[in-house]
C-alpha positions as CSV (number, residue, x, y, z in Angstrom):
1,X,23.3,39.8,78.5
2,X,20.1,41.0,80.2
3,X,20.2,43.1,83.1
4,X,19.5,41.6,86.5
5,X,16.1,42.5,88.1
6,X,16.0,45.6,90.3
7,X,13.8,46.0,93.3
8,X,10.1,46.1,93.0
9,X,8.1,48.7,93.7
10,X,6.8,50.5,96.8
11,X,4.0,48.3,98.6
12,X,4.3,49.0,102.3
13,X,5.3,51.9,104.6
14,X,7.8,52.2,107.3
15,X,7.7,51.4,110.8
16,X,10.3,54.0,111.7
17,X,9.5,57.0,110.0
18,X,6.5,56.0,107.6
19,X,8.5,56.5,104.5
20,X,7.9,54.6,101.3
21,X,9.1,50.8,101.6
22,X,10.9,49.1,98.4
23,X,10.7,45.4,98.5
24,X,13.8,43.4,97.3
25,X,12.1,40.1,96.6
26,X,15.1,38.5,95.3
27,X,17.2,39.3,98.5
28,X,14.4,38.5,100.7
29,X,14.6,42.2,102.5
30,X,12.5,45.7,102.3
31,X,14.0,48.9,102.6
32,X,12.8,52.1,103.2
33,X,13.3,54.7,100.5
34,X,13.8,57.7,102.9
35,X,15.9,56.3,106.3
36,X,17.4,53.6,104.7
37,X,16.6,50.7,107.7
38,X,16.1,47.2,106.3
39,X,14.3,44.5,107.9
40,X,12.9,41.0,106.7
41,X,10.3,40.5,104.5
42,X,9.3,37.5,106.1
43,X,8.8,40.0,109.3
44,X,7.1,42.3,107.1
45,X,4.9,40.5,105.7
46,X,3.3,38.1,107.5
47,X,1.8,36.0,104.4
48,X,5.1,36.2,102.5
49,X,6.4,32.2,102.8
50,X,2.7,31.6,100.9
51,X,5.2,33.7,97.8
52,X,8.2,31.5,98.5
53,X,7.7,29.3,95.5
54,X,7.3,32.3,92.9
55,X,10.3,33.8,93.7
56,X,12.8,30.6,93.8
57,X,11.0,30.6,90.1
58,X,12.0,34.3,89.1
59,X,15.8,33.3,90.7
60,X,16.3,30.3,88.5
61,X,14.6,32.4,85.5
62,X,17.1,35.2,86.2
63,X,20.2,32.4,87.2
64,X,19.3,31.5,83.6
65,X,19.5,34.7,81.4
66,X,22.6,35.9,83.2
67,X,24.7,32.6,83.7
68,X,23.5,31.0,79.9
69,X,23.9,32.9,76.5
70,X,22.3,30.9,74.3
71,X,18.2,31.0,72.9
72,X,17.3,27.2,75.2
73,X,18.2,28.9,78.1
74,X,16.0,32.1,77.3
75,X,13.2,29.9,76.0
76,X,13.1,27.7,79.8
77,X,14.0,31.5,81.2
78,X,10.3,32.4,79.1
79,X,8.1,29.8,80.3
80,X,9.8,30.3,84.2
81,X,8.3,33.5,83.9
82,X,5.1,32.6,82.3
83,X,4.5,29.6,84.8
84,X,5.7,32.2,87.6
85,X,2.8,34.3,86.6
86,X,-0.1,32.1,86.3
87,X,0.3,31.6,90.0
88,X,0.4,35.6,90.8
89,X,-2.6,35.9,88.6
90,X,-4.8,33.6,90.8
91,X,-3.4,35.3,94.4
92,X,-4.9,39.0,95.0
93,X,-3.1,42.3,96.9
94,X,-0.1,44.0,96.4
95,X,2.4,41.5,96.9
96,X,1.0,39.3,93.9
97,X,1.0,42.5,91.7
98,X,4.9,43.1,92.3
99,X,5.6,39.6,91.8
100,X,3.2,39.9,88.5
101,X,5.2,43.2,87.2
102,X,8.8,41.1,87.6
103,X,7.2,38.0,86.0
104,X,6.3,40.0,83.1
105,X,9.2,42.5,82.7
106,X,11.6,39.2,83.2
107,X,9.5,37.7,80.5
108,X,10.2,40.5,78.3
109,X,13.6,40.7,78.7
110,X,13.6,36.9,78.2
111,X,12.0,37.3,75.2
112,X,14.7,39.8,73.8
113,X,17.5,37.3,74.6
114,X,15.7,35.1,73.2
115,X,15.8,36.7,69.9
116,X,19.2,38.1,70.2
117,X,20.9,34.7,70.4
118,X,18.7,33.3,67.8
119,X,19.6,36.1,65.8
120,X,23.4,35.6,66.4
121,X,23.5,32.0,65.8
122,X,22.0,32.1,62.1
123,X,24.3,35.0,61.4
124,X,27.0,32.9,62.6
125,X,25.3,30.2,60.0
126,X,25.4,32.9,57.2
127,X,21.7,33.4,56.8
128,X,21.5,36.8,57.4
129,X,17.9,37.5,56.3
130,X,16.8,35.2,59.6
131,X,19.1,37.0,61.7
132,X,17.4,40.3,60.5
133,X,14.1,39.0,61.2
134,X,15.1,38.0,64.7
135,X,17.0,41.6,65.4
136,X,14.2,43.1,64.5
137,X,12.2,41.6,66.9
138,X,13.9,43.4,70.1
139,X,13.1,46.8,71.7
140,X,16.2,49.4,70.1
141,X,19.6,48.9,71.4
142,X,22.9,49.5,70.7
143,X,23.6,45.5,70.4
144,X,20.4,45.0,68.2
145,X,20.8,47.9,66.1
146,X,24.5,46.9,65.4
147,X,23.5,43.7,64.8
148,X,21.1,44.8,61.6
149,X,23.4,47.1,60.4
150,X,25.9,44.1,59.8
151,X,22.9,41.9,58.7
152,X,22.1,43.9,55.9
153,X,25.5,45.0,55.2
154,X,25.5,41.1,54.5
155,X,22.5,41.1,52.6
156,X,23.6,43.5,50.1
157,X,26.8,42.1,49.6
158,X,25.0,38.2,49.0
159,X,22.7,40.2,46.6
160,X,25.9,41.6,44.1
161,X,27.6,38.1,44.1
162,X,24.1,36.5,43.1
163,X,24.4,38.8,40.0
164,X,26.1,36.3,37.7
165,X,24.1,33.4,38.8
166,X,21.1,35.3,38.2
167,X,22.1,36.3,34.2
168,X,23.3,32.6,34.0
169,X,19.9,30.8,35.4
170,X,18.1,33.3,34.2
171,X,18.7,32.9,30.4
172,X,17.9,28.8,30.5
173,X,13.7,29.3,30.6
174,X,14.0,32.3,27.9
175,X,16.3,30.6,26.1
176,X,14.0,27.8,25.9
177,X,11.3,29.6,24.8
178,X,13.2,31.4,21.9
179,X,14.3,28.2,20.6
180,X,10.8,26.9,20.6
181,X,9.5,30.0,18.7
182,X,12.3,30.3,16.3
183,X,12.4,26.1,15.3
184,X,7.9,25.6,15.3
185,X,6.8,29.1,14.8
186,X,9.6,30.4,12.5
187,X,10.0,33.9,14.2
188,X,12.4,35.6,12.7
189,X,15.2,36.1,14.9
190,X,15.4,40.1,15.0
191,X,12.2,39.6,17.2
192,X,13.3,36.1,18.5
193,X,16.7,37.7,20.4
194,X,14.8,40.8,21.6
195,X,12.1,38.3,23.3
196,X,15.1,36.3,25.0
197,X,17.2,39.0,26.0
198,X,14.2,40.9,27.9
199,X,12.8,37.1,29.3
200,X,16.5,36.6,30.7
201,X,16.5,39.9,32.8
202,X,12.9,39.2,33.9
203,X,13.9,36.0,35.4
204,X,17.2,36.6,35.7
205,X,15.8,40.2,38.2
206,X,13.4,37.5,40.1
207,X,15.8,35.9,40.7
208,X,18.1,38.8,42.3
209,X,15.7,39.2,44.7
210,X,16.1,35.9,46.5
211,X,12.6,35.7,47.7
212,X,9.8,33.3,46.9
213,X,9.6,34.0,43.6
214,X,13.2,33.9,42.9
215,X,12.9,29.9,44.5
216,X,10.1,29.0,42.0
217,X,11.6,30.7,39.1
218,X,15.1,28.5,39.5
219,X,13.2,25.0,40.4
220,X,11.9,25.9,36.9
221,X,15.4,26.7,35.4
222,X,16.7,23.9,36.7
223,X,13.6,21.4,36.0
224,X,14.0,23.1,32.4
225,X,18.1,22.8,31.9
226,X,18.4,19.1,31.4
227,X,15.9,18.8,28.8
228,X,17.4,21.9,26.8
229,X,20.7,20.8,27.5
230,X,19.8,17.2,26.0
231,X,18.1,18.8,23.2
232,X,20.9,21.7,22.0
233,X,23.4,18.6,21.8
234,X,20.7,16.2,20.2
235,X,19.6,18.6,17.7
236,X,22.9,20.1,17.2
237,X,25.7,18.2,17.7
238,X,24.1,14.8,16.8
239,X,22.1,16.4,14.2
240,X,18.8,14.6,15.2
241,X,15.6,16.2,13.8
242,X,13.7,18.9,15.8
243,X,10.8,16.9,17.0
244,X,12.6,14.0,17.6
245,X,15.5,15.9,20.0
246,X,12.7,17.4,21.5
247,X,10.9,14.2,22.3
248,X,14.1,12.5,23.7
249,X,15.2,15.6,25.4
250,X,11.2,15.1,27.8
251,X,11.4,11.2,27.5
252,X,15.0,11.0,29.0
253,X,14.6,12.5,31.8
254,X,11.5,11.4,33.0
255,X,12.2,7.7,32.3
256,X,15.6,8.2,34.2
257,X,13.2,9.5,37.0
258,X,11.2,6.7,37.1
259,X,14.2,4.2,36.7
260,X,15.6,5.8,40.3
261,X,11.8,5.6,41.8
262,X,11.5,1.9,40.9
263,X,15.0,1.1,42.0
264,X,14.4,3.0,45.4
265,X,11.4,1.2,45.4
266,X,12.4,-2.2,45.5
267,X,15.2,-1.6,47.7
């Protein structure tokens, strides 16, 4: 949970013994830094009502990160700030530039939250790679650096599971393409298994990685398995010639395809 705003800094001097004044917007009070007397800011500064509005704004933004926990609330906490600011930006003198500093550290902070609870909620989800990305995205803290530490704990332990999928997915393309060049181009298969077995841990590694190219290399496994499924029992189980199983085996599925589109269609 983010820290509550502290007092901002010195602007005025006091009436007492002309020590350094701190202002406390939040309280409404200044107090000086070396006898300790307080007095209203409202008495100290004559103009400070014309401020009223900007600090209710920095209360609610703060009411928001410490009383909510989740990324809406630092999001509306975000544009508090942001809003908050606008208005210093367009008012000149020292006040304004206090009131500028808080809206902009309470931003940041806001910010962090933000990230933090968007982090936590898609670990919660198990997509840990988004969490990462959202960790990484705060200043270092204990919280945050905990928080990737587990992530990619995760990570590596998603990545040695995905092992057998990878081999398995990764063998249908190669194994597509061996078949091809052993049935039309009569490869003999002591070059034929060697071309398979090295395509199948090419894809089957892209695959490992679970990146972009890992995505497009199983929608073109799986876009691949039904006609080579369809094929291997046409040509042998069903003994159907070559060219023919391999006509059937793009012919069936495409005209299945386009059966469903008419049908959805029409409905």
């Amino acid at each position: 949970m983010p820290e509550p705003m502290t007092a901002a800094p010195v602007t005025l001097k006091c009436r007492i013994c002309g020590g350094d004044i701190v202002n406390d917007y939040f309280a409404g009070t200044c107090r000086c830094d070396n006898c300790g007397n307080k007095w209203d800011m409202a008495e100290m500064v004559p103009d400070y009502r014309e401020y009223a509005g900007i600090v209710e704004k920095l209360k609610k933004a703060q009411a928001m990160l410490t009383e909510r926990n989740d990324a809406a609330g630092a999001t509306q906490a975000v544009l508090m700030y942001k809003s908050a600011a606008a208005v210093c930006t367009e008012r000149t003198g020292p006040i304004a530039a206090d009131l500028l500093k808080l809206c902009t550290e309470g931003r940041d902070r806001a910010e962090e939250a933000k990230h933090l609870a968007q982090g936590k909620a898609y670990f919660e989800k198990g997509n840990f790679k988004k969490a990462l990305s959202e960790f990484e995205k705060i200043s270092s803290s204990k919280e945050s650096e905990v928080m990737m530490e587990r992530c990619r704990e995760e990570i590596a332990a998603a990545r040695k599971r995905r092992i057998p999928y990878a081999v398995i997915i990764g063998m249908i393309m190669p194994a597509i393409l061996s078949i091809y060049l052993y049935e039309r181009v009569n490869l003999p298969l002591g070059i034929d298994i060697p071309i398979f077995i090295v395509g199948t841990l090419l894809v089957g590694f892209a695959i490992y990685l679970d990146n972009t190219l890992s995505i497009i290399a199983e929608i073109l496994s799986f876009l691949f398995s039904v006609p080579l499924i369809i094929f291997l029992i046409l040509a042998y189980v069903f003994h159907v010639s070559i060219h023919v199983a391999a006509a059937l085996a793009v012919i069936i599925p495409v005209g299945i395809v386009v059966v469903i589109a008419v049908i959805a269609e029409r409905k």
